[in-house]
N, C-alpha and C positions, 0 to 999 in steps of 0.2 A: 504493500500500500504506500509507503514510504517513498519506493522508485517510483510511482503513478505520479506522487505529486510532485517528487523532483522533476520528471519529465516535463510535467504538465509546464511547472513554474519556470524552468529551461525555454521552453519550447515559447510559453507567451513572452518572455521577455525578447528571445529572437529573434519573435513575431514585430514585437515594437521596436526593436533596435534595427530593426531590419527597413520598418516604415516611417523611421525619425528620417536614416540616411538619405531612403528615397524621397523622401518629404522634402529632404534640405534640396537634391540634386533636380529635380523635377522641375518644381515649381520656379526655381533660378533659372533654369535653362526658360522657360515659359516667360518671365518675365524679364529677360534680358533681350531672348529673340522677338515674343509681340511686345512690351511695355507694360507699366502699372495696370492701364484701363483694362486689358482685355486680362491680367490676371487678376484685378477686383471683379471683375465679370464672371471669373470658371467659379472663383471662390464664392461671391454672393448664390451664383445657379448654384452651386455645391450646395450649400447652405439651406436655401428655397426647397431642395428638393428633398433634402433630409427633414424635411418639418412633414413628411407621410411616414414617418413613427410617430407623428399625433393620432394617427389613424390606427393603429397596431393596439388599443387599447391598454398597450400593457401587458398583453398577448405573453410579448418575448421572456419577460421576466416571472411570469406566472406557473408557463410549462415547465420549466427545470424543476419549480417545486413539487409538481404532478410527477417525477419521475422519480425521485428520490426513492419514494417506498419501493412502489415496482421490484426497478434496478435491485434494490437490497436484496427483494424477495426471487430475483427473477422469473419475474412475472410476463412473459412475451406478448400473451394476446393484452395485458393492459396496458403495457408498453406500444403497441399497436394503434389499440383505442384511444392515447392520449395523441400520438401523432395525424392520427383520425380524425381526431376533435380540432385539433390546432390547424388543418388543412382545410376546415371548415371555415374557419376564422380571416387565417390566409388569403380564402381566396375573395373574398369579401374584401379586404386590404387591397390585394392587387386592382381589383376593380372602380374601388375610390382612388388608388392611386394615378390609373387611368384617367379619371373625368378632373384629379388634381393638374397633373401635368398639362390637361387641355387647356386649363384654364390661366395656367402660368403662362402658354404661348399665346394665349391672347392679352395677358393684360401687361406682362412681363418687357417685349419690345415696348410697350408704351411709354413705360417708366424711364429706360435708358437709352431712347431713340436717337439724345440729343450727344450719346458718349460714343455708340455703337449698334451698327447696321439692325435696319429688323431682320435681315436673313442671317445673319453671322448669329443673331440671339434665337432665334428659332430654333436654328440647325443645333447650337451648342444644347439647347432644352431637351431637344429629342433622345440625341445621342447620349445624354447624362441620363434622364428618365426611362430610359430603356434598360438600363442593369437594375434602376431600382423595383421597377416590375416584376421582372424576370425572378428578382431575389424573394419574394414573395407568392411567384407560385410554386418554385423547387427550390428544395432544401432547408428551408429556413429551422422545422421541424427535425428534422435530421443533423442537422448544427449543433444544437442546442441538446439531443440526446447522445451526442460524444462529448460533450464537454459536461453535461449533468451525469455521466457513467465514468466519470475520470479518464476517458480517454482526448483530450482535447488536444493535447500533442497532435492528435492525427488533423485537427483542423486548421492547429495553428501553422503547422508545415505548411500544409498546401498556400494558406492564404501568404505565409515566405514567399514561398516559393511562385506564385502567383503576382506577387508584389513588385520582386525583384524583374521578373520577364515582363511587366506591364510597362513598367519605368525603363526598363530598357528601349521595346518595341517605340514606346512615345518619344523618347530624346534622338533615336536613328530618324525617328518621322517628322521630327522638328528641325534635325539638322539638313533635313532633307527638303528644307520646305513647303510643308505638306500644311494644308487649310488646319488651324485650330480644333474643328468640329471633326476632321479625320483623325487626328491625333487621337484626343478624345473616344470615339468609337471603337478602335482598337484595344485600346486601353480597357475597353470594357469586356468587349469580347472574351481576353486573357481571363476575368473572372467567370463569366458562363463558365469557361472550364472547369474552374475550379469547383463551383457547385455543380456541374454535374457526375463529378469523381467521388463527393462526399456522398451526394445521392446514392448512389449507384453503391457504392461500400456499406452505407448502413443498411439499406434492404438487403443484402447478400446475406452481412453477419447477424444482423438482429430478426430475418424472418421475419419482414413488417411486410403486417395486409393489413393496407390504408383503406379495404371495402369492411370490414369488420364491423360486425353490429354491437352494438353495447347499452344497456338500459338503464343504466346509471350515465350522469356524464363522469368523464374522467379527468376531466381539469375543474374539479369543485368553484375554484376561486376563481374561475375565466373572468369574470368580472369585476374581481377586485383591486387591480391592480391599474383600473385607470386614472384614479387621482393621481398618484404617484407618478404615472405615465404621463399625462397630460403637464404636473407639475415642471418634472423633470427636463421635459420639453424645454418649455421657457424658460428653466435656466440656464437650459446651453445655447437655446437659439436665441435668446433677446437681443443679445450685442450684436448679431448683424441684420437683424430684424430692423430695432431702428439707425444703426447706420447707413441702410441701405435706404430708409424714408430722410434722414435728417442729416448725411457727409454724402458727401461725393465718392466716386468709384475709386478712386487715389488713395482715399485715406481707409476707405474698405481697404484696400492692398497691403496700408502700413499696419490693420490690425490684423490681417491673415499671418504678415510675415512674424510678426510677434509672436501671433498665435501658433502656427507651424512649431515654433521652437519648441515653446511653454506645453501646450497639448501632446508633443510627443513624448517629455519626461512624464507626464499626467497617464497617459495611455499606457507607460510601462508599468507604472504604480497599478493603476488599474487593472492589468492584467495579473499580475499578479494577484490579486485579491481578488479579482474571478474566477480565478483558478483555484485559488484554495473555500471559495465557495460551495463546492459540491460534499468537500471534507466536511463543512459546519454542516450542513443538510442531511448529510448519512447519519452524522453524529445525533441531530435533533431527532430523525428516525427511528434511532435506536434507544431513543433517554438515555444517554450515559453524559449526563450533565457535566458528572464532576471529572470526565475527559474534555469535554467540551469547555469548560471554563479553563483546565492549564491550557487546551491547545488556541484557545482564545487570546487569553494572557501574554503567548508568548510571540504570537501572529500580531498583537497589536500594538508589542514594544518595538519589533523591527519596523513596522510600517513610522512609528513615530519618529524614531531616530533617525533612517535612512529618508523620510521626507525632511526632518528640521536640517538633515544635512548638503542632500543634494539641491533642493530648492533655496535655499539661501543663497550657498553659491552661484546656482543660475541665476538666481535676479542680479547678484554682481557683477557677471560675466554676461550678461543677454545684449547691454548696449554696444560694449566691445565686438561681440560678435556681429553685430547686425551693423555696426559701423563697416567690418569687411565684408559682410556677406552682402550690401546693398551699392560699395564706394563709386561705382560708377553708374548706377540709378541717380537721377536728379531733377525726376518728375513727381516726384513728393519728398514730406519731411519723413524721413526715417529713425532720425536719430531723437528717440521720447525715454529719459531716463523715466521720470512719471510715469509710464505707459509700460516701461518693464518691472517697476516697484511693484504697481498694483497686478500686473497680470500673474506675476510667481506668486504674491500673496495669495491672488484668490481661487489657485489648483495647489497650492500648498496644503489651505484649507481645505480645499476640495478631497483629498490624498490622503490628508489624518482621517477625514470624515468616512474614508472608504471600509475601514473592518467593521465599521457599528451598521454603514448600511448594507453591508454583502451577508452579515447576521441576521437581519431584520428579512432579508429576501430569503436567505437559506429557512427561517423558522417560518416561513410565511403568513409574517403580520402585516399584511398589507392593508386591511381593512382598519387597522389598532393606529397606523402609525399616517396615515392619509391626509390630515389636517398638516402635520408637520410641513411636508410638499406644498399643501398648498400654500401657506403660509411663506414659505421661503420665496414661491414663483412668485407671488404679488409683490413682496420687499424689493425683489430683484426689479421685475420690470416695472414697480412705480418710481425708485429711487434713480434706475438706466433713467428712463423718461423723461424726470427733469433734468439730470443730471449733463443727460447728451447735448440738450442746448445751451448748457450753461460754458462745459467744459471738455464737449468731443468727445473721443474716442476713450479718453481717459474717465471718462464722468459715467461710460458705460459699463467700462471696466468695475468702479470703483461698487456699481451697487452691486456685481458681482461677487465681490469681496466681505459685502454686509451679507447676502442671503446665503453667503455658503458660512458665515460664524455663527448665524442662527443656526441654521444646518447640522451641522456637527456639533454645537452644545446639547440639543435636543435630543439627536438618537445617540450620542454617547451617557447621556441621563436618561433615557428609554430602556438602553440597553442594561447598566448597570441594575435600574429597578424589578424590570418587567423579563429580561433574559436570563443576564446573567448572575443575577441577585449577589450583588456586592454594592461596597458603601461605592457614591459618587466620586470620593476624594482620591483612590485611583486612577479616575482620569483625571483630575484637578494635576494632580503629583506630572503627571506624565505631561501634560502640557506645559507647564513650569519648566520641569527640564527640557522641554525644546523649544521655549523662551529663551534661556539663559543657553542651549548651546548655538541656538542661530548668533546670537550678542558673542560671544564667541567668536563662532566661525566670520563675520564681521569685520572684527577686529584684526583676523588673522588676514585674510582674502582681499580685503579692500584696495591695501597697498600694494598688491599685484596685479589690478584690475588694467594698467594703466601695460609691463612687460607682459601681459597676458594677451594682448593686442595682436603684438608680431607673431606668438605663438598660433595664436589663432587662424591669422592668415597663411601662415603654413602648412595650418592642417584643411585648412580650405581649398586652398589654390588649383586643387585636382579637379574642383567644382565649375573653375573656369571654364565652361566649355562652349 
């Protein structure tokens, strides 16, 4: 069991280190060959079209917890029934997803008619809207039970290995000077593969007949996981939501590139703690609490320390690098110390907040903990709101930063009462110490921010391309 989750934990961070690189090498070649506009444009569509996970009800995080028992008991035809149930759901998603994306190409050129062509903004809608379709009528089901059976190693390879030939194929077709919207396409294509290799594997080994009749339903909670879903939404998509009604496509670009950085140490934290999610879930399966609280304990001192650690240091080193990573862009301001203070802070938070919520999903208190969400998604986007006309990109950032400290003082005092039944000052203690070692790390770091520079461009320069 041990090796399962090494793998697992191996394998997702791969996964992220794998899509920071290509993150970094991509969207630089993108934005060196077309310019700021047209990459505030992939990244805003990027953004627009991940906003049909509003429509997934919360779907994705509900069925993991529908499999846990099963799995334990091996149980195949319920394992069946649940993926049965969730393709029921699916396809309902694809189809609002359908009449979403219609809708995007008509009102969508409207918005940016006056930055970039209505065919160039069509074309790029289509060609992005079409992997996220495709994602929701195969495999989404079958994703989601290798990584709730501890085997997500086998997901997170492919989607490596997927990542790496996507970013390849796109930089030979940009060097090639091939249309934006063809790049793009390709790029997507490289994914169809990949789901339908995951497909095609789970039905092999797990004997899944998705006609299976069942008279109970098998995902009890299917519907409780939409606050949370819907919450959740808004606090990832607000900052380019209103960016995109109240900056210009420039400074959309200046918070992609920030974001690019900041989101891919966030993604590897995160994966991490979705991978050791399936562990808390067997564990709750089987009540063996007083395993569940050491192996809790000791899951949430390393997420603490190695977040107070490595996020400090990125927000020291974020403008340094984004000084060389952008030196010959000079179609926007790039250079926003403010803009990399607040963005590490507010996936800093975001990062510690990660073991109390991947507990709260493994035990499936979705229903107990619903207010929290929404609570958080209103702070965020009422405080973005005003905040973006007052003080930009940074004013959007900042109420980021307030809904993710409610966030994480709530389900870390949820969790101590309601899960893991220990006193609160446990996590008081633990945030204290990563108080006092960020001021630390600070102190140490700071005065290298400056020879950290040349180093940096060093390890960049391969990126030149």
């Amino acid at each position: 069991m041990k090796n399962l989750q090494f793998k697992n934990t191996v394998t997702a961070i791969l996964q992220h280190l794998t899509a920071i690189l290509c993150g970094l090498i991509l969207p630089r070649v993108i934005l060196a060959h077309y310019g700021s506009t047209l990459n505030g444009m992939v990244h805003s569509i990027s953004s627009f079209l991940s906003y049909t996970v509003l429509i997934e009800f919360g779907i994705g995080a509900v069925i993991p917890a529908a499999f846990y028992k099963p799995l334990t008991e091996g149980d195949r035809d319920k394992i069946s029934a649940v993926i049965a149930s969730g393709y029921k759901v699916y396809r309902k998603i694809a189809a609002a997803a359908g009449i979403y994306l219609l809708i995007l190409i008509a009102i969508f050129p409207c918005v940016t008619k006056h930055q970039v062509s209505r065919e160039t903004t069509t074309m790029l809608l289509i060609v992005s809207g079409i992997g996220t379709i495709v994602h929701y009528l195969l495999g989404a089901p079958e994703n989601l039970l290798l990584i709730s059976d501890q085997k997500g190693y086998i997901a997170y390879g492919l989607s490596t290995a997927s990542t790496i030939c996507s970013t390849l194929l796109q930089i030979v077709l940009v060097r090639a000077d091939c249309s934006l919207a063809f790049v793009k396409l390709c790029g997507t294509f490289v994914g169809f593969i990949r789901i339908a290799i995951i497909y095609a594997y789970v039905h092999k080994n797990y004997e899944i007949n998705t006609r299976i009749s069942y008279d109970t339903e098998p995902i009890p909670q299917k519907w409780n996981g939409i606050a949370q879903h819907v919450a959740y939404f808004i606090l990832e998509k607000t900052d380019i939501f209103l960016l995109t009604l109240f900056a210009s496509l420039e400074e959309i670009s200046v918070y992609s590139v920030y974001f690019m950085v900041v989101s891919g140490v966030r993604k590897i934290f995160n994966s991490v703690c979705y991978s050791i999610q399936p562990k808390l879930g067997e564990l709750q399966a089987r009540g063996e609490s007083g395993v569940l609280n050491r192996f809790f304990q000791k899951f949430e001192r390393s997420i603490h320390l190695s977040t107070a650690v490595v996020y400090t240091i990125m927000g020291l080193l974020l403008v340094p690098f984004i000084r060389v990573y952008t030196e010959d862009i000079h179609d926007a301001q790039y250079i926003r110390p403010l803009l990399a203070g607040l963005m590490a802070a507010a996936y800093a938070l975001q990062s510690f907040r990660d073991p109390y919520d991947k507990l709260i999903l493994a035990s499936g208190h979705f229903k107990q903990t619903q207010n929290n969400y929404i609570i958080a998604a209103c702070l965020n986007f009422i405080i973005s709101l005003f905040a973006v006309i007052k003080w930009g990109t940074e004013g959007v950032v900042f109420g980021t930063v307030a809904a993710m400290l409610y966030q994480l003082i709530y389900m870390a005092f949820y969790d101590s009462r309601n899960l893991l039944k220990r006193p609160v000052s446990v996590f008081l203690k633990l945030i204290a110490s990563d108080i006092l070692l960020a001021g630390m790390i600070i102190l140490i770091v700071k005065p290298l921010a400056g020879p950290a520079e040349s180093i940096i461009r060093a390890i960049l320069s391969f990126i030149r391309l």
